[in-house]
MIBAVO-854634 format. One line per field, with one value per residue (C-alpha): residue in one letter; x, y, z; residue number from 1. Coordinates in Angstrom, 2 decimals, decimal comma. Example, Ala and Ser with C-alpha at 12.3 -4.5 7.8 and 13.67 -1.06 7.14 Angstrom:
resn	A  S
east	12,30  13,67
north	-4,50  -1,06
up	7,80  7,14
resi	1  2
END
This chain:
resn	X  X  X  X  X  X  X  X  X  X  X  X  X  X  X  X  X  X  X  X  X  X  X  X  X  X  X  X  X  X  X  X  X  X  X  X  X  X  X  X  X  X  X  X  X  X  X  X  X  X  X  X  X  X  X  X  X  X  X  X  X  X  X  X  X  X  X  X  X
east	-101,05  -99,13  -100,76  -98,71  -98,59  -99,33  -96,68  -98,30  -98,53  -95,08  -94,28  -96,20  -94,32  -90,64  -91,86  -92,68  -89,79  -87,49  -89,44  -88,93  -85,25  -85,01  -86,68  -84,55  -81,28  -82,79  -83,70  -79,90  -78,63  -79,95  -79,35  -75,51  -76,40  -77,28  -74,56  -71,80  -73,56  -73,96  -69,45  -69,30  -71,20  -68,49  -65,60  -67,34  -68,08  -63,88  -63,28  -63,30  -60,85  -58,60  -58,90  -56,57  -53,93  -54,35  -54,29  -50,89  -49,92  -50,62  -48,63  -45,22  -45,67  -46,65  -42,98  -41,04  -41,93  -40,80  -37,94  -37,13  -37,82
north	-55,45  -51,93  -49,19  -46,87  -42,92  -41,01  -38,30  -35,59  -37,89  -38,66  -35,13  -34,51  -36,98  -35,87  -32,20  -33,73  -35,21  -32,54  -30,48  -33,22  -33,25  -29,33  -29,50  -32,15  -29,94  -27,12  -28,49  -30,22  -26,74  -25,51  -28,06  -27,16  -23,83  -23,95  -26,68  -23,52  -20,90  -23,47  -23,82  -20,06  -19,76  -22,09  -20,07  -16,34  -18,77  -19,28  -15,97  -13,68  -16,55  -16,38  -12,17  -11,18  -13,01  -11,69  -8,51  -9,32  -10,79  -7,81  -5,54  -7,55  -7,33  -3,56  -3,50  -5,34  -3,28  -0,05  -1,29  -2,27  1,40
up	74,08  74,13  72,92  70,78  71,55  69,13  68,35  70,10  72,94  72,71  72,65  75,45  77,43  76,16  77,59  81,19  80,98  80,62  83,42  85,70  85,08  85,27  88,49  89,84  88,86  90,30  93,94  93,59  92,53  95,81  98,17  97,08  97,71  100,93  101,63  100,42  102,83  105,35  105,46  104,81  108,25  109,84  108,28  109,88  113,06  113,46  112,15  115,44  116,97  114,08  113,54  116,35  115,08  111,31  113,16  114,85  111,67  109,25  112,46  111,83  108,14  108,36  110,44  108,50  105,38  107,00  107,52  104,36  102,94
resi	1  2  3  4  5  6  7  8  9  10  11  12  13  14  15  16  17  18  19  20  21  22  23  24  25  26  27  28  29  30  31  32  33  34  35  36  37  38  39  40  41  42  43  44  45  46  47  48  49  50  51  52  53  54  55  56  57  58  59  60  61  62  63  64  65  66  67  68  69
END
């Protein structure tokens, strides 16, 4: 036979169970965290491959404006 909470009880267990769901959102919150630094530290990784030819890039542009004024 089920035993029926009480409405403090009930209560009780509505305020566990919001905790339980805030702490789930928050250790999901942070695994996506981490997951976003992690690519960021990919992206720096390329960068000095890919910063030379920015460089060379942002030279032509640099030219081509003076020319045009």
């Amino acid at each position: 036979m089920a035993k029926q909470l009480s409405a403090w009880d009930q209560h009780k267990l509505d305020q566990e169970q919001r905790m339980l769901e805030r702490e789930v959102a928050r250790i999901k919150a942070a695994r996506d965290e981490r997951a976003y630094e992690a690519s960021l530290r990919r992206r720096i990784a390329i960068q000095p491959y890919a910063a030379p030819l920015l460089d060379k890039w942002r030279d032509i542009r640099e030219k081509l404006w003076k020319c045009f004024d």
